[in-house]
N, C-alpha and C positions, 0 to 999 in steps of 0.2 A: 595413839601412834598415828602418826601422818599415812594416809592413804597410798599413798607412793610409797613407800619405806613397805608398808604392809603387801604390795602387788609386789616388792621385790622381793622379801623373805620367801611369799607365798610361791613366788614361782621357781624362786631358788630351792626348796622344799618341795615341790615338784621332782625336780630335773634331778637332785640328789637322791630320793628313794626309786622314782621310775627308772632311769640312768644306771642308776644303783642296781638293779634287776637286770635290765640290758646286760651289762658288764659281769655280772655273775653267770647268766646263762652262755654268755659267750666267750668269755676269757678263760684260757687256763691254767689249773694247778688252783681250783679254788673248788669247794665243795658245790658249790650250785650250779657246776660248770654242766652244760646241756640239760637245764632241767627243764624247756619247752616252751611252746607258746602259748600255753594256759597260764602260767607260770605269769610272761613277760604282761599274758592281759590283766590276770588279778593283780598283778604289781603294781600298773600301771591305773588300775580302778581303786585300788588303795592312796597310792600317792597323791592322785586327786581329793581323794575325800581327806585324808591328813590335811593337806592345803588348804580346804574350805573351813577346816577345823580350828586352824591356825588363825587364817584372817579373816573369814566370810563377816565374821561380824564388823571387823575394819571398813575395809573395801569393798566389798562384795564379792573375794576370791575371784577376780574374772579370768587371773592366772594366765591369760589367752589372748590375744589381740583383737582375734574373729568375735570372742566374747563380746569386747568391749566396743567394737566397732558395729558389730549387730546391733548389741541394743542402743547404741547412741543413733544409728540408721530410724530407730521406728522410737526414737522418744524418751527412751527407757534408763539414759544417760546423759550427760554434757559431753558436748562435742570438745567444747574447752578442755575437757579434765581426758580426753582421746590421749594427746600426746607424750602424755608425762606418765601417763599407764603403759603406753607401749613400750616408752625407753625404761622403764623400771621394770617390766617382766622380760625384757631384752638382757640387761644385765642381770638381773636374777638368773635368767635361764644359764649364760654363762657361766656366773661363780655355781649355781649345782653344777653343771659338768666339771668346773676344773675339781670342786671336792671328790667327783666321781674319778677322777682321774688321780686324785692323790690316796685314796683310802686305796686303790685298787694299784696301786704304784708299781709292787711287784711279778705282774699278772701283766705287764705289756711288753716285755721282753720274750714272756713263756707263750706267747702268743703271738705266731708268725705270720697271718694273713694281715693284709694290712685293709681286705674290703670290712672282715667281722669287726677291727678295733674300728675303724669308721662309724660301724652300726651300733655302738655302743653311746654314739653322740647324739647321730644323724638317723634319718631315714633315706632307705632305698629299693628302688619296687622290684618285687620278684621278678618278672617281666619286664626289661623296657620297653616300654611303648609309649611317648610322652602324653599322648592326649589322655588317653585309657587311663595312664597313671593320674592325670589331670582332675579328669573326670572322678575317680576311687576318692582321691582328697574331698573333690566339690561333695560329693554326695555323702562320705562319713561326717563332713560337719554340718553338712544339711539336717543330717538327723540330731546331732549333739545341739545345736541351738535351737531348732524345732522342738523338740523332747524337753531342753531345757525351760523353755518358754511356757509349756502345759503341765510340766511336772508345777509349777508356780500355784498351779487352781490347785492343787491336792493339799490336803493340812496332811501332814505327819507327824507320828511322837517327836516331844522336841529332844531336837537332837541327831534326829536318822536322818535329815534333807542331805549330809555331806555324802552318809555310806550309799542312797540312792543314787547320789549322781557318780558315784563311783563305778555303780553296779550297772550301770547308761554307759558308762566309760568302757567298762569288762566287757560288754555285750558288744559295743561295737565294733573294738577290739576282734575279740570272734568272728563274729559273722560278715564285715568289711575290710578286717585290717591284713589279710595275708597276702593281700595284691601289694598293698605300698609302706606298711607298716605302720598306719591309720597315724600320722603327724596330727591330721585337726588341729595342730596350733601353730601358728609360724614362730613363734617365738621358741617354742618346745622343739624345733628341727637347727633354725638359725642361729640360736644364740650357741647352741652346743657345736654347731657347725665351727662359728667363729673360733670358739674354744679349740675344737680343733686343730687349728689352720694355726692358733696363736701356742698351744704349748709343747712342750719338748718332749713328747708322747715318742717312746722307745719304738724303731718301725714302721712309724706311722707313714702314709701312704698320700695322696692327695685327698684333698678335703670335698671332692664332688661338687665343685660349684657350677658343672652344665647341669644336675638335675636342681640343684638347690630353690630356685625360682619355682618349682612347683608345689610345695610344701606351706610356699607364703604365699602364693595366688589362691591353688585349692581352697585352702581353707577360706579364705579373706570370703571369696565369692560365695564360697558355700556357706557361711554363716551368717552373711548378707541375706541370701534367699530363705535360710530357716526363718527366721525371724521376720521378714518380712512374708513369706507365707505363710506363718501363724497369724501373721494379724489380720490378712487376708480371709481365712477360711476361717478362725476361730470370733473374729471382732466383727467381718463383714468392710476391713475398712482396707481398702487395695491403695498404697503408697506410690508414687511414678518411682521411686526406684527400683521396682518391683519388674515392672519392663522390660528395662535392659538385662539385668539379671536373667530373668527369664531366657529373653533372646542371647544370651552369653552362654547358657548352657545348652540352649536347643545347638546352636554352633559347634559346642564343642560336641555333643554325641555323634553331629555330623562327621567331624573330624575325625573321631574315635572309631567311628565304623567303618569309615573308610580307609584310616590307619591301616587297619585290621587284613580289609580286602586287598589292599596293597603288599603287604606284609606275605598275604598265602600265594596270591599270583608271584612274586617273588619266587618264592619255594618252589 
């Protein structure tokens, strides 16, 4: 199978079992209807490992843009083969939301908020606060391309590398994702975004396109810095992209905390 074709299935196959969970815990008249956010994390750590399961051995499931752009940053990829990977898990991401959108057909009429059928594409932060939400994105994919980069040196029985990175996926999920609803992938927020904005979703509401730019920076930058601070700390070998990066989030904490103090004086 052509590598491209394999990054669009794989992301398509994503976005329809994760998507899939989204829309079952929050639409309803369907039996999964509020079944939690343990629920949307295991889904969401399954659906990855399904994914890598499908194509890892094609393409290397990068399913992710942040993926693919990390490791093309420190080596680990062609830069060349960057654009044809993005626009292929772009459209992948798409056609799984519109299948999540057709299996679930009946279940968006019986469903009158129009922010929940949003969330069932997109992400959106508990809080808004843009930097802070900024900053949540940068630092969930920091850890998922960092992790990903060290889980690399461990041999596993063959066959378990997909459910581990699942179980990376789950964990983050947990313990990051209730501030912004841990995106980590631009393609995983934007493509379903699009879909959004493009199909004839019963109710449907506006498609959030003032937060949408955060979901595809966060991650980009933050799997930028995993990856180049693994090779950093783990190889001893510090890249210049490594730099700016740096300096792009020292900034944004500034922002973020100040956000914050502006925010309470306000009050």
């Amino acid at each position: 199978m052509n590598v491209y074709l394999a990054e669009y299935i794989g992301t398509a196959i994503l976005i329809l079992l994760g998507g899939g969970v989204n829309a079952g815990v929050s639409l309803k008249k369907n039996f999964f209807h509020e079944g939690g956010w343990l629920a949307i994390c295991v889904g969401w750590g399954l659906a990855v490992a399904m994914a890598i399961y499908a194509v890892g051995d094609i393409s290397g499931a990068h399913i992710n843009p942040a993926v693919t752009v990390g490791f093309a940053l420190v080596g680990a990829f062609e830069w060349a083969m960057v654009p044809g990977y993005i626009i292929a898990q772009f459209l992948g991401a798409m056609t799984g939301a519109a299948l999540v959108w057709l299996h679930y057909l009946p279940h968006w009429k019986a469903t009158e908020d129009q922010g929940t059928k949003l969330g069932v594409f997109c992400n959106s932060p508990a809080i808004l606060s843009r930097y802070a939400n900024l900053f949540s994105e940068v630092s969930g994919t920091f850890v998922l391309l960092f992790a990903l980069s060290f889980l690399g040196l461990n041999k596993f029985t063959e066959g378990l590398n997909p459910l581990v990175v699942g179980l990376l996926i789950c964990m983050i999920g947990l313990a990051m994702g209730g501030t912004t609803g841990f995106a980590i992938n631009p393609a995983r927020d934007m493509g379903p975004r699009i879909s959004h904005f493009l199909l004839p979703i019963a109710g449907k509401g506006d498609s959030g396109w003032g937060y949408s730019w955060i979901p595809v920076l966060g991650p980009l930058l933050g799997g930028a810095l995993g990856t180049l601070s693994y090779q950093a700390i783990f190889n001893q070998k510090i890249m210049l992209a490594l730099y700016p990066c740096l300096l792009a989030v020292v900034v944004l904490i500034v922002l973020a905390v100040k956000e914050q103090s502006t925010i309470t004086e306000t009050k």
